[in-house]
TIVO-2410 file (N, C-alpha, C; in nm, 3 decimals):
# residues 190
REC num residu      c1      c2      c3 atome chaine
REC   1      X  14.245  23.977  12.475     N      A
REC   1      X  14.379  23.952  12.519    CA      A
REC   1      X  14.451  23.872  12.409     C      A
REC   2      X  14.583  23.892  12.368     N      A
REC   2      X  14.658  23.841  12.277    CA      A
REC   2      X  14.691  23.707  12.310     C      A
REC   3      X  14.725  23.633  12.233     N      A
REC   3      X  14.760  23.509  12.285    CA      A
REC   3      X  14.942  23.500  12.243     C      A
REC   4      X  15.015  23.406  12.265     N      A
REC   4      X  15.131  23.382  12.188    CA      A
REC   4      X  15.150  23.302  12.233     C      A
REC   5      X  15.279  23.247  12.115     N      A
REC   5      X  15.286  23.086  12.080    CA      A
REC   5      X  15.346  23.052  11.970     C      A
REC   6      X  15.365  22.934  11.908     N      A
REC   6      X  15.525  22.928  11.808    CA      A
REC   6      X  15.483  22.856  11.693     C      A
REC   7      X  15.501  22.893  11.609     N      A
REC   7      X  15.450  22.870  11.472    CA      A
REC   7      X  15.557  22.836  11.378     C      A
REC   8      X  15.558  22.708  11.342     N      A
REC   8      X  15.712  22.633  11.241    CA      A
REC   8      X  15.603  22.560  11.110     C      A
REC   9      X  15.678  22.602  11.006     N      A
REC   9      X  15.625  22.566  10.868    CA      A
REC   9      X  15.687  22.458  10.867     C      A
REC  10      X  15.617  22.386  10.738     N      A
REC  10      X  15.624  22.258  10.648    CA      A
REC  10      X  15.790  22.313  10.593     C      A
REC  11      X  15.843  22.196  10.616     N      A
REC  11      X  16.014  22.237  10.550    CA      A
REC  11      X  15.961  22.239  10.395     C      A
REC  12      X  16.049  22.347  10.315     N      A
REC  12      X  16.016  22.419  10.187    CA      A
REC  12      X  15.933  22.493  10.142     C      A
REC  13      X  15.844  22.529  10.252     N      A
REC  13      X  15.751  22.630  10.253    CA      A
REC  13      X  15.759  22.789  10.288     C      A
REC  14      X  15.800  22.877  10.163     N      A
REC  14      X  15.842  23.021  10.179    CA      A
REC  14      X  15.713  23.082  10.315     C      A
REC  15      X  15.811  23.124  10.362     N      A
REC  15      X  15.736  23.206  10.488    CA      A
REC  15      X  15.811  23.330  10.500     C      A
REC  16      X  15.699  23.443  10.474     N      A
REC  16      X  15.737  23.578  10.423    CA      A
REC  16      X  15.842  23.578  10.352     C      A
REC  17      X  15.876  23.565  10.233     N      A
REC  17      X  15.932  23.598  10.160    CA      A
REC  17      X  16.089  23.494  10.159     C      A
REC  18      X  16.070  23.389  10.282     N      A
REC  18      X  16.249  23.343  10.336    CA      A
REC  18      X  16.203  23.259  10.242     C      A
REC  19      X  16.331  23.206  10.136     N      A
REC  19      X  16.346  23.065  10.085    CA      A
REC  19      X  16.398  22.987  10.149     C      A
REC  20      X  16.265  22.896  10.218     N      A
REC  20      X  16.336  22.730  10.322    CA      A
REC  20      X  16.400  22.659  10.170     C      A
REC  21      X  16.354  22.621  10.084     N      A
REC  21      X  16.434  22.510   9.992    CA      A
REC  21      X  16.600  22.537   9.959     C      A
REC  22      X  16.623  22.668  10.008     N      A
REC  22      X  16.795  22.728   9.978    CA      A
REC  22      X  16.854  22.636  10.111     C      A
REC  23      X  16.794  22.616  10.243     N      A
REC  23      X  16.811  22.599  10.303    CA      A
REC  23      X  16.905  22.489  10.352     C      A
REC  24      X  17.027  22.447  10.383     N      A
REC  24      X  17.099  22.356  10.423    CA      A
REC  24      X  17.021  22.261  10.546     C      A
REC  25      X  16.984  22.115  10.529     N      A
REC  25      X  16.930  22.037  10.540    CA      A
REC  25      X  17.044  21.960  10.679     C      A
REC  26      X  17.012  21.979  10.781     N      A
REC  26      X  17.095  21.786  10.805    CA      A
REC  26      X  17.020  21.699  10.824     C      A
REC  27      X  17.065  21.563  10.833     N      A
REC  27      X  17.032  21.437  10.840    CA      A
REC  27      X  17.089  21.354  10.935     C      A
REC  28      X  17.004  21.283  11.013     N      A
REC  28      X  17.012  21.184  11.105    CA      A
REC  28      X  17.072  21.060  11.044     C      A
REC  29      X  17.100  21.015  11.159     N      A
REC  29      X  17.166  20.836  11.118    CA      A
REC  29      X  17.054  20.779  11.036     C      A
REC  30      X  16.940  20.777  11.051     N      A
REC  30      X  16.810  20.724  10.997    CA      A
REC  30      X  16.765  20.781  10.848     C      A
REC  31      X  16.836  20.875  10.824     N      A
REC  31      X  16.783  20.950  10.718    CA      A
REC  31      X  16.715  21.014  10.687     C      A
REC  32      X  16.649  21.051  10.774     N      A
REC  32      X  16.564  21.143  10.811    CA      A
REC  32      X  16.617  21.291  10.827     C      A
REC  33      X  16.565  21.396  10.727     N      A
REC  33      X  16.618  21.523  10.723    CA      A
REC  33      X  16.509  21.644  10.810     C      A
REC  34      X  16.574  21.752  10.858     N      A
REC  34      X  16.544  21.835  10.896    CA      A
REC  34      X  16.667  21.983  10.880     C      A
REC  35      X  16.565  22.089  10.969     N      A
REC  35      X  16.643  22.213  10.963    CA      A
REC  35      X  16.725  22.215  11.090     C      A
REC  36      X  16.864  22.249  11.091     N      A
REC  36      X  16.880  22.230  11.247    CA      A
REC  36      X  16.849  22.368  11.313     C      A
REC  37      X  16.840  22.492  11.230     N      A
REC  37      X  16.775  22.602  11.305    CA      A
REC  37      X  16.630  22.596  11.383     C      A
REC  38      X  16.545  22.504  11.316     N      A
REC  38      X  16.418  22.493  11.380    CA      A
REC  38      X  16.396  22.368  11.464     C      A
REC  39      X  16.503  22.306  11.501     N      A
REC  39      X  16.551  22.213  11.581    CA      A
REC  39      X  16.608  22.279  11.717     C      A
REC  40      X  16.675  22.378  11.693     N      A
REC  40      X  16.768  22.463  11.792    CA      A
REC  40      X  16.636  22.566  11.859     C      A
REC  41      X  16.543  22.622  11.769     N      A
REC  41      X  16.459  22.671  11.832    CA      A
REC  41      X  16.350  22.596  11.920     C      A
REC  42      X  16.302  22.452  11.907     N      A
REC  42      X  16.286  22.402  12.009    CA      A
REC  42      X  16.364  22.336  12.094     C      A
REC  43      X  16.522  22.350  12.123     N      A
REC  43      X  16.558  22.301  12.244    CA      A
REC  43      X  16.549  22.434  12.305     C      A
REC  44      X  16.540  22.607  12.276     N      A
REC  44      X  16.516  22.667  12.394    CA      A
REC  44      X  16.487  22.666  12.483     C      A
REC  45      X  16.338  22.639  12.492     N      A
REC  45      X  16.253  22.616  12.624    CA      A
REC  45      X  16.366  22.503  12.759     C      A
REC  46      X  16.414  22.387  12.657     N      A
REC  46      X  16.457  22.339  12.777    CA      A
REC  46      X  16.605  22.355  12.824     C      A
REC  47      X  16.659  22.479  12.713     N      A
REC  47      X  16.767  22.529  12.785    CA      A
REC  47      X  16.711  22.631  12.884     C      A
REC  48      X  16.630  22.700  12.852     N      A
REC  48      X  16.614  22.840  12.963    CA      A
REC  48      X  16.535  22.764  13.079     C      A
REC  49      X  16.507  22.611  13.081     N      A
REC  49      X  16.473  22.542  13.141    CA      A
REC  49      X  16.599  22.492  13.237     C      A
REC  50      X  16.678  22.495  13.182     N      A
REC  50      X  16.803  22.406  13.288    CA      A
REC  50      X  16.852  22.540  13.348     C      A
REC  51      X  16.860  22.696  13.292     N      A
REC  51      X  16.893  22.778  13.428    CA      A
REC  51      X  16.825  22.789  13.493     C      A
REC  52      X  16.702  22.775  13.485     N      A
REC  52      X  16.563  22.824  13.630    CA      A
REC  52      X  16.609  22.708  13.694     C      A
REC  53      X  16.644  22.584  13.654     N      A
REC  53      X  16.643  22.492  13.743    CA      A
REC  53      X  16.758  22.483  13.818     C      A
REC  54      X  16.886  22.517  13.771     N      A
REC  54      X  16.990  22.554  13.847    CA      A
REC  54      X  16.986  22.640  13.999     C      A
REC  55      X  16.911  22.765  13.943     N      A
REC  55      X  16.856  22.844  14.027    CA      A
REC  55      X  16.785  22.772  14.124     C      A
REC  56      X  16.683  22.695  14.141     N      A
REC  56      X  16.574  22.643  14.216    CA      A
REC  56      X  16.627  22.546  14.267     C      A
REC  57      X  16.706  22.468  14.203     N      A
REC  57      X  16.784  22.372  14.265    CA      A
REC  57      X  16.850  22.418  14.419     C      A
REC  58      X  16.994  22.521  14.359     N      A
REC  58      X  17.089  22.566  14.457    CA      A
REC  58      X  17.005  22.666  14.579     C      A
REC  59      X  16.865  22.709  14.566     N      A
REC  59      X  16.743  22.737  14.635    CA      A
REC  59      X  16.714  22.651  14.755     C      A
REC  60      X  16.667  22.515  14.710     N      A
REC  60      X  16.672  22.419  14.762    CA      A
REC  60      X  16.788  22.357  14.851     C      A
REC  61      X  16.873  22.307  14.783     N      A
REC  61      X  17.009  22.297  14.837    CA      A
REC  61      X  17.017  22.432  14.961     C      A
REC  62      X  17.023  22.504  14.921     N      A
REC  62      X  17.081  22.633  15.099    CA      A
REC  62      X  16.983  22.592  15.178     C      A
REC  63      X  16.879  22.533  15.192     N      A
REC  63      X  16.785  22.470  15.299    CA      A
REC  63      X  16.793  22.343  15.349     C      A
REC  64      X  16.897  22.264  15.277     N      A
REC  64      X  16.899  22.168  15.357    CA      A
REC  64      X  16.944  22.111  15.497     C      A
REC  65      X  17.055  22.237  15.588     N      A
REC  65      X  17.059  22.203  15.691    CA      A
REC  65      X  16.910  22.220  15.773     C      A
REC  66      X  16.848  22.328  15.756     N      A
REC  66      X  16.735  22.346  15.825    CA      A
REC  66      X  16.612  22.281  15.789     C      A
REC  67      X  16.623  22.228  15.692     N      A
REC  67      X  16.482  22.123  15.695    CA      A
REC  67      X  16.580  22.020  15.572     C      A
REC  68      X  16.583  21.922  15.578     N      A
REC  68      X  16.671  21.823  15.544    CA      A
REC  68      X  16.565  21.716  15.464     C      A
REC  69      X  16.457  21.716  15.544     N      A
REC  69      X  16.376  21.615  15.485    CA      A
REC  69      X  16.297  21.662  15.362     C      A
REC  70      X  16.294  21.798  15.404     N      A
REC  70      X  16.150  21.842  15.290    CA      A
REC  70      X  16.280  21.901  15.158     C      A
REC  71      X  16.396  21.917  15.229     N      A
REC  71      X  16.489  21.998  15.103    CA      A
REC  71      X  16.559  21.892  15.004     C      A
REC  72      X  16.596  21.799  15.056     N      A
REC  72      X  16.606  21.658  14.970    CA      A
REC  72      X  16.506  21.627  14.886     C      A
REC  73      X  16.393  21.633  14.936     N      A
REC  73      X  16.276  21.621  14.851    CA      A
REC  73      X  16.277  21.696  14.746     C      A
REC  74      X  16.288  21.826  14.799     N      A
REC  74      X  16.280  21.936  14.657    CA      A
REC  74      X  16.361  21.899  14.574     C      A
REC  75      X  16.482  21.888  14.637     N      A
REC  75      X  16.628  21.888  14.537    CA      A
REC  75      X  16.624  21.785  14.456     C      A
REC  76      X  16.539  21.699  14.475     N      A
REC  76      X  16.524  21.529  14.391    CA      A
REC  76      X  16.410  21.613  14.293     C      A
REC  77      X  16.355  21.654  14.303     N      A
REC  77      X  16.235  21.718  14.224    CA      A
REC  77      X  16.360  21.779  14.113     C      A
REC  78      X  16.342  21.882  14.150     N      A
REC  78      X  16.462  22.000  14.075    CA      A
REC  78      X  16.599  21.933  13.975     C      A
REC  79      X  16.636  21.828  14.057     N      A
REC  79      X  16.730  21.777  13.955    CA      A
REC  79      X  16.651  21.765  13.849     C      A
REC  80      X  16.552  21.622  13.882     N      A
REC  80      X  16.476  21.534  13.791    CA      A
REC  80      X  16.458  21.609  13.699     C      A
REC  81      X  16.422  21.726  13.707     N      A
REC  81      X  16.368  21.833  13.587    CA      A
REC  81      X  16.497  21.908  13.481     C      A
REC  82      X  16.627  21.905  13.640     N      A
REC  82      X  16.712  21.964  13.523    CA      A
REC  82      X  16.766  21.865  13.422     C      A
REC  83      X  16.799  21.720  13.468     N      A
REC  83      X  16.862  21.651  13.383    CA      A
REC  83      X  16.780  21.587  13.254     C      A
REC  84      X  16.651  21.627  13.282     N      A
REC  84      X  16.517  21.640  13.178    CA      A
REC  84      X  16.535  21.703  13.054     C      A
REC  85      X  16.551  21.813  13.110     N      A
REC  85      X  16.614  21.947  13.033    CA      A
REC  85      X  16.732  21.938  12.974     C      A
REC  86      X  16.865  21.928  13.053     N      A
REC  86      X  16.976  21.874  13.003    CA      A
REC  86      X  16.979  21.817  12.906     C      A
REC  87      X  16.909  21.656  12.915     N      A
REC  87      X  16.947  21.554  12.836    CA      A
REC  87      X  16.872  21.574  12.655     C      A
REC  88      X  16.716  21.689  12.727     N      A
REC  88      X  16.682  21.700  12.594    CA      A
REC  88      X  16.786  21.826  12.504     C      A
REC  89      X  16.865  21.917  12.573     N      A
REC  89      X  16.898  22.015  12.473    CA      A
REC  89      X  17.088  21.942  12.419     C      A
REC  90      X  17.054  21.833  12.449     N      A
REC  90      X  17.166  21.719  12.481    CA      A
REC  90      X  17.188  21.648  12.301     C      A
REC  91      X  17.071  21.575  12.334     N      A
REC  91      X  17.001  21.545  12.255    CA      A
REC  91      X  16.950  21.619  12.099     C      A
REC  92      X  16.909  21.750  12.133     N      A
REC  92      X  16.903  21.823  12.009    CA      A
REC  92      X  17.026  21.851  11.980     C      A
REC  93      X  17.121  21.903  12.025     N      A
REC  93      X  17.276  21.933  11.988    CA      A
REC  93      X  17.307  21.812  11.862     C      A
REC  94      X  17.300  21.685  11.950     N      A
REC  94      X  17.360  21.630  11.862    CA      A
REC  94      X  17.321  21.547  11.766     C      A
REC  95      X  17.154  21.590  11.737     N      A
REC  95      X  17.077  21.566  11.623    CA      A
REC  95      X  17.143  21.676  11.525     C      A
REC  96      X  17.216  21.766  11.573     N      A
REC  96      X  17.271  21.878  11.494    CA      A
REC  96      X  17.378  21.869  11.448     C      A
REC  97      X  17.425  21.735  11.483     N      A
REC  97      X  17.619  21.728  11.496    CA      A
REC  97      X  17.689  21.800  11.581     C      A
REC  98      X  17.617  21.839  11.684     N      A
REC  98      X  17.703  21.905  11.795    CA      A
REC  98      X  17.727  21.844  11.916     C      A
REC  99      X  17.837  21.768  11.920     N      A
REC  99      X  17.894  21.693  12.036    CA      A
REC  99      X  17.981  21.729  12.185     C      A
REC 100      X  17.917  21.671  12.291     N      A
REC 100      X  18.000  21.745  12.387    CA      A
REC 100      X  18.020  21.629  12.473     C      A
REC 101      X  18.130  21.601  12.547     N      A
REC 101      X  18.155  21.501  12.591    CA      A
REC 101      X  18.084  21.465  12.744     C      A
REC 102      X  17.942  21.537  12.787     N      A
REC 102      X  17.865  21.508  12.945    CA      A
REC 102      X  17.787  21.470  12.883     C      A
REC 103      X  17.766  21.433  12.710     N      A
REC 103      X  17.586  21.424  12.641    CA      A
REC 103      X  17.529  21.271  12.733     C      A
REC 104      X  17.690  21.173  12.753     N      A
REC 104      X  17.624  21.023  12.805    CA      A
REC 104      X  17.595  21.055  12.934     C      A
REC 105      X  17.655  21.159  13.000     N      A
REC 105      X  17.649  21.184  13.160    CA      A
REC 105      X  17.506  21.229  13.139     C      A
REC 106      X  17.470  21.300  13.079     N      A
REC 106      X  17.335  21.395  13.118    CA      A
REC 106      X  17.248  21.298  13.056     C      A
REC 107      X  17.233  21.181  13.043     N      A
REC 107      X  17.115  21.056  12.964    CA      A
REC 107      X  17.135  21.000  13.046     C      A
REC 108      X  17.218  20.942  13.131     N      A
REC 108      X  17.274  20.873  13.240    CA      A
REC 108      X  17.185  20.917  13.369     C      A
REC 109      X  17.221  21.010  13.391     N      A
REC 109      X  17.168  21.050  13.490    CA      A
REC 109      X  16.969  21.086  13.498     C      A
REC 110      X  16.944  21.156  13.371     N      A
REC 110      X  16.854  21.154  13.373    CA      A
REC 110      X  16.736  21.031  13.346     C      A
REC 111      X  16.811  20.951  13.317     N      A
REC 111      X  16.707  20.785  13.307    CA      A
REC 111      X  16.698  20.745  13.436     C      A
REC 112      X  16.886  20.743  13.497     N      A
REC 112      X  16.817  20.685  13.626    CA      A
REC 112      X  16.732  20.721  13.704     C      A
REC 113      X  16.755  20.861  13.751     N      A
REC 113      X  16.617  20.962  13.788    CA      A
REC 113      X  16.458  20.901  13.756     C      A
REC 114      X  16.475  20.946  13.628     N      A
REC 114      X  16.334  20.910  13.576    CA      A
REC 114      X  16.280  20.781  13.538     C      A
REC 115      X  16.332  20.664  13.540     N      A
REC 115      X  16.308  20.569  13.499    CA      A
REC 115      X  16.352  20.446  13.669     C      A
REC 116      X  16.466  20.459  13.689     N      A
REC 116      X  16.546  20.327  13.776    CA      A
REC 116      X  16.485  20.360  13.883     C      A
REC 117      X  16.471  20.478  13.986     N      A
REC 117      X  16.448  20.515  14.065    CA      A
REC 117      X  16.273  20.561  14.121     C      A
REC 118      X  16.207  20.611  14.009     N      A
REC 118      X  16.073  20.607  13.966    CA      A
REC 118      X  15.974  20.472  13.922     C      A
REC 119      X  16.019  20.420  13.835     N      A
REC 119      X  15.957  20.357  13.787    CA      A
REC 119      X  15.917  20.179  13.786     C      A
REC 120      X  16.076  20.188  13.759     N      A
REC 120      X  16.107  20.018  13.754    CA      A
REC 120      X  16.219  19.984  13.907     C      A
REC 121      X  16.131  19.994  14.021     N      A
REC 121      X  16.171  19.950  14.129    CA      A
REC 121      X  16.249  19.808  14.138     C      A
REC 122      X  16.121  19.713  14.055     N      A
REC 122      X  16.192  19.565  14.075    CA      A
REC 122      X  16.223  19.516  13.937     C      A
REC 123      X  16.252  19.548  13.857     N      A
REC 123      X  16.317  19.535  13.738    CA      A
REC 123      X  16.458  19.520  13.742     C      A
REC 124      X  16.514  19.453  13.798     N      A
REC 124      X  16.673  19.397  13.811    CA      A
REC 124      X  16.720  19.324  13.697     C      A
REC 125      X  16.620  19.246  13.600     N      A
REC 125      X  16.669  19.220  13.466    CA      A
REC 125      X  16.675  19.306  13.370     C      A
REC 126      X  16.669  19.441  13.420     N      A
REC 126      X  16.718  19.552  13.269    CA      A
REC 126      X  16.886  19.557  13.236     C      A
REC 127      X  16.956  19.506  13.186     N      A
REC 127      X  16.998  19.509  13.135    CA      A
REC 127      X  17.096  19.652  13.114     C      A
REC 128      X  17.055  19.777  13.062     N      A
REC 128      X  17.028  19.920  13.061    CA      A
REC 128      X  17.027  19.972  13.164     C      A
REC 129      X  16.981  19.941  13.258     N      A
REC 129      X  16.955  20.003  13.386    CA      A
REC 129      X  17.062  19.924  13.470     C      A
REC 130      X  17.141  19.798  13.441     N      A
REC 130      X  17.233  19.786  13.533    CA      A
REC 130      X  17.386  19.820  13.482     C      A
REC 131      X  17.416  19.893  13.327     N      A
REC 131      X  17.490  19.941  13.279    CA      A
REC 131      X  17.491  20.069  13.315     C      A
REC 132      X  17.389  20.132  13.338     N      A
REC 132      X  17.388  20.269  13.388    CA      A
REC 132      X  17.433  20.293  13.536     C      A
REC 133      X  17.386  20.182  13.630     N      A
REC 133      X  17.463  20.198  13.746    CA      A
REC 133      X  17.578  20.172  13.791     C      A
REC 134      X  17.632  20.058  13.694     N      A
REC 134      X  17.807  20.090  13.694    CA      A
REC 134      X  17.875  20.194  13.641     C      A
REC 135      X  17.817  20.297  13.547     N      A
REC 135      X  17.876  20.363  13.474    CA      A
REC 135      X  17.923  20.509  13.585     C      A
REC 136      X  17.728  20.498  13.647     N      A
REC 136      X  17.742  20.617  13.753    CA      A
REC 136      X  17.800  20.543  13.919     C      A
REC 137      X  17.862  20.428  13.911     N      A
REC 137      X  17.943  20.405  14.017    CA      A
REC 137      X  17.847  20.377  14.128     C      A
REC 138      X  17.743  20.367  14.066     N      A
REC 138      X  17.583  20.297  14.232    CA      A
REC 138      X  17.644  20.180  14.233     C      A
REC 139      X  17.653  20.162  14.445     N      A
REC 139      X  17.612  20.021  14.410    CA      A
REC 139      X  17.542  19.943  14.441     C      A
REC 140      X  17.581  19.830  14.425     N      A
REC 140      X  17.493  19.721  14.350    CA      A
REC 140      X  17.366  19.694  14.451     C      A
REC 141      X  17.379  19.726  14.593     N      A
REC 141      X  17.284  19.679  14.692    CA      A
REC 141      X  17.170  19.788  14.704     C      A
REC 142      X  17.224  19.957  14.610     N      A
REC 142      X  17.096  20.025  14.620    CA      A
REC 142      X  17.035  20.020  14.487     C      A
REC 143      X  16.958  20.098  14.589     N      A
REC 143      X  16.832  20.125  14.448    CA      A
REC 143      X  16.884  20.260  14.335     C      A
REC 144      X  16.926  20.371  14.487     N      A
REC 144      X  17.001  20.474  14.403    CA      A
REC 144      X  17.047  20.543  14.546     C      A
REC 145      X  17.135  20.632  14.484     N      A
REC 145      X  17.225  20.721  14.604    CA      A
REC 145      X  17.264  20.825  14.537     C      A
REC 146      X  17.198  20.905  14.574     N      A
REC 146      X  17.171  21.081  14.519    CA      A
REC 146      X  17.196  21.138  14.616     C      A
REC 147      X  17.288  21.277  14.670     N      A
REC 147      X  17.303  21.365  14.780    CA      A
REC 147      X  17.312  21.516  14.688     C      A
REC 148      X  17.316  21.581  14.823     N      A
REC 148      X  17.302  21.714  14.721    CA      A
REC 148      X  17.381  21.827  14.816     C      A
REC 149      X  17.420  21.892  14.798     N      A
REC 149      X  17.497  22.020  14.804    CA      A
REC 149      X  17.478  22.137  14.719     C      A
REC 150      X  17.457  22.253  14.714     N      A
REC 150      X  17.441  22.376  14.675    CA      A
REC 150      X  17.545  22.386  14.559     C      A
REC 151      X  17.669  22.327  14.602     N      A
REC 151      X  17.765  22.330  14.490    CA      A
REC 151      X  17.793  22.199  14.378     C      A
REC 152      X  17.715  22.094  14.409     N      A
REC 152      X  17.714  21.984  14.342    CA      A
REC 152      X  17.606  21.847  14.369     C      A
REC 153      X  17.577  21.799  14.277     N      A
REC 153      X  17.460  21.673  14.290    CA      A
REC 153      X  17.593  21.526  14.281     C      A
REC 154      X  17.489  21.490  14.370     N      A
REC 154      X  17.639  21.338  14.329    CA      A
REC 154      X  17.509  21.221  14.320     C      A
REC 155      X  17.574  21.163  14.203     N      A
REC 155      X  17.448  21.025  14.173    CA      A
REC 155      X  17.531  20.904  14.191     C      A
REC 156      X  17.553  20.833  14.330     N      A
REC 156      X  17.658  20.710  14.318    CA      A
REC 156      X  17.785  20.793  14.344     C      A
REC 157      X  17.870  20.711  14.254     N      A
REC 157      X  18.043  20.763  14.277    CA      A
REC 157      X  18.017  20.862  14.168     C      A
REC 158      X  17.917  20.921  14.133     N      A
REC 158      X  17.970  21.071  14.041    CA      A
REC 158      X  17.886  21.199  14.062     C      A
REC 159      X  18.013  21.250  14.062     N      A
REC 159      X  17.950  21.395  14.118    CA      A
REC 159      X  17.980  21.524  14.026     C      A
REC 160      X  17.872  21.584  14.032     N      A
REC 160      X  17.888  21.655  13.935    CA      A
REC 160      X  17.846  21.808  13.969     C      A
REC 161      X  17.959  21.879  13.967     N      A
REC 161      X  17.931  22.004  14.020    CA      A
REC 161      X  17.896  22.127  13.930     C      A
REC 162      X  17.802  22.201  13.958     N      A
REC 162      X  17.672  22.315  13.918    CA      A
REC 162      X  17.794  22.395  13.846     C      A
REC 163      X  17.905  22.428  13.828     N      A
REC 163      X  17.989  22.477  13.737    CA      A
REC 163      X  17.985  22.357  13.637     C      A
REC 164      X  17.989  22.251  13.626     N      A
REC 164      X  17.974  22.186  13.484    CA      A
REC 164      X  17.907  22.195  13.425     C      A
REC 165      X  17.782  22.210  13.486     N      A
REC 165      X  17.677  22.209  13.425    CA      A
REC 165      X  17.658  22.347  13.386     C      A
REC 166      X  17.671  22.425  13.442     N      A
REC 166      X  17.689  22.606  13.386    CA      A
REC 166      X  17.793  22.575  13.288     C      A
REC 167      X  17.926  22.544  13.281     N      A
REC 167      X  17.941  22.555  13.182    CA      A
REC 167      X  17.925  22.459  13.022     C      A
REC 168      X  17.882  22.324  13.087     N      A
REC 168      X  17.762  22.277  12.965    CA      A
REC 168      X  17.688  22.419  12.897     C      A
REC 169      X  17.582  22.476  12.953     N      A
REC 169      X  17.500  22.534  12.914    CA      A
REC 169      X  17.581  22.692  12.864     C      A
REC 170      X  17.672  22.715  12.886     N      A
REC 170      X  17.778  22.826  12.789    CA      A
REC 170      X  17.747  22.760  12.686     C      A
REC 171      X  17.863  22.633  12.708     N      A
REC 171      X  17.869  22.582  12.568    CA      A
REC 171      X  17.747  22.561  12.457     C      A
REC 172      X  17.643  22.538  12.499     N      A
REC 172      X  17.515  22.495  12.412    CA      A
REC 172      X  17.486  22.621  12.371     C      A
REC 173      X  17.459  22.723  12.463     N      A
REC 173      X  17.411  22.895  12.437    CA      A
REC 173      X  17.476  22.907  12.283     C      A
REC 174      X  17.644  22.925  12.298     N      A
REC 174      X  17.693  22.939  12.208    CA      A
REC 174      X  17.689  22.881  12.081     C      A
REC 175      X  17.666  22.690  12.096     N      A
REC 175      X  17.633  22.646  11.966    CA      A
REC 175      X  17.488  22.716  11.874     C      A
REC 176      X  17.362  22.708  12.025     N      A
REC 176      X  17.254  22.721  11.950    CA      A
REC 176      X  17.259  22.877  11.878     C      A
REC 177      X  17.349  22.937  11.987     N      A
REC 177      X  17.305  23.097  11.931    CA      A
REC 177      X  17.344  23.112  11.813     C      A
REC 178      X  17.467  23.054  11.754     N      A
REC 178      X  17.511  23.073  11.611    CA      A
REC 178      X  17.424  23.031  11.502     C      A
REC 179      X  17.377  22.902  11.563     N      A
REC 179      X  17.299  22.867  11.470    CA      A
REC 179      X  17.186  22.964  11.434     C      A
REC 180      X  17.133  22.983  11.514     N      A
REC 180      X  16.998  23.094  11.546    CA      A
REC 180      X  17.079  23.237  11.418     C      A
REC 181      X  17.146  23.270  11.458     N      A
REC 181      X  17.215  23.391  11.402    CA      A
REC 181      X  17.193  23.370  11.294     C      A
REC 182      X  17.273  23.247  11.228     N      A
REC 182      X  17.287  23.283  11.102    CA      A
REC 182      X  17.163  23.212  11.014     C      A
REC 183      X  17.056  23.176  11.099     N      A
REC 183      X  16.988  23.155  11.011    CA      A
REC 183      X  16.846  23.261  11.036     C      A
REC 184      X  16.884  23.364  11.120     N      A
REC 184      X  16.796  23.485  11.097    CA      A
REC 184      X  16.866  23.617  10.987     C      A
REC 185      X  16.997  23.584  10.976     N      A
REC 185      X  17.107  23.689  10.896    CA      A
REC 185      X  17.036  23.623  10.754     C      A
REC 186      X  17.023  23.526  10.730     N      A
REC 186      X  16.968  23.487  10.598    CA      A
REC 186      X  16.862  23.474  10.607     C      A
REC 187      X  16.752  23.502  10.691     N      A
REC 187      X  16.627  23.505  10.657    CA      A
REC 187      X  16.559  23.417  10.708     C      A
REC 188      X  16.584  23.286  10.733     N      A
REC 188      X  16.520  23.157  10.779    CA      A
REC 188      X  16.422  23.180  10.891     C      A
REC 189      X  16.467  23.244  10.970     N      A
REC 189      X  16.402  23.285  11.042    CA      A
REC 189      X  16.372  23.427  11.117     C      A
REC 190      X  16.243  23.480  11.209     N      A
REC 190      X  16.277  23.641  11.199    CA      A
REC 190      X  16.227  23.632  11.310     C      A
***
């Protein structure tokens, strides 16, 4: 049986015949250089990651009148994963210089998730974590306040409806795909 799986060279290392050293380089605040095509090829996974989860989400969500307890549950699952996803193809964008103005919403949300609400229960001296709950409008007496609807997640006073986030993920399709393009039109990648 075949196996498959993803294979990225040493930057400047000809692979079949492509010259990486022709290659346009960016650089981080840190100085630290990379390719942003082979940057863009690993945020895939967690873009084609944020539509399954859309999907599974609004899944969830149409069940919550009829089972409320177990569909909240899911839907706390399902976010957690999309704003996972989100925040990482968030994140690669704008290791790329590609800026979009939900990048603080989708870090926002996904810390509190994964971190305020998970983790650090009694941690009231973070600092970080009590900037994040004014930002998303929690207040101050919970821990967190997440509801859900088929057509939108609300974290606190912000709500954010499954068309933003669809069209977040236009928008990224389109950045990454160009990128992708033109660096298979030149060879970089095949």
């Amino acid at each position: 049986m075949a196996s498959h799986g993803v294979k990225i060279s040493q930057q400047g290392v000809d692979i079949k015949n492509a010259n990486l050293k022709d290659v346009q380089k960016a650089e981080t605040n840190d100085g630290k250089r990379f390719l942003p095509h082979l940057l863009y090829a690993m945020a895939l996974p967690y873009f084609f990651g944020a539509r399954t989860q859309i999907l599974r989400y609004q899944t969830a969500a149409s069940t919550l009148k009829q089972q409320p307890v177990t569909s909240v549950q899911t839907c706390l699952h399902e976010v957690s994963c999309l704003f996972e996803d989100l925040a990482t193809v968030s994140k690669y964008a704008e290791m790329c210089g590609h800026t979009h103005e939900l990048h603080s919403l989708w870090l926002d949300v996904r810390n509190h998730i994964r971190h305020d609400v998970r983790e650090e229960l009694d941690n009231e001296s973070d600092k970080r974590k009590n900037e994040r709950a004014k930002r998303l409008g929690l207040n101050e007496k919970l821990q967190t306040s997440i509801s859900f609807t088929p057509e939108a997640i609300t974290v606190g006073g912000t709500q954010i409806a499954i068309t933003t986030v669809n069209d977040y993920l236009s928008w990224a399709e389109n950045v990454i795909g160009g990128v992708l393009k033109e660096a298979q039109e030149k060879g970089w990648i095949k």
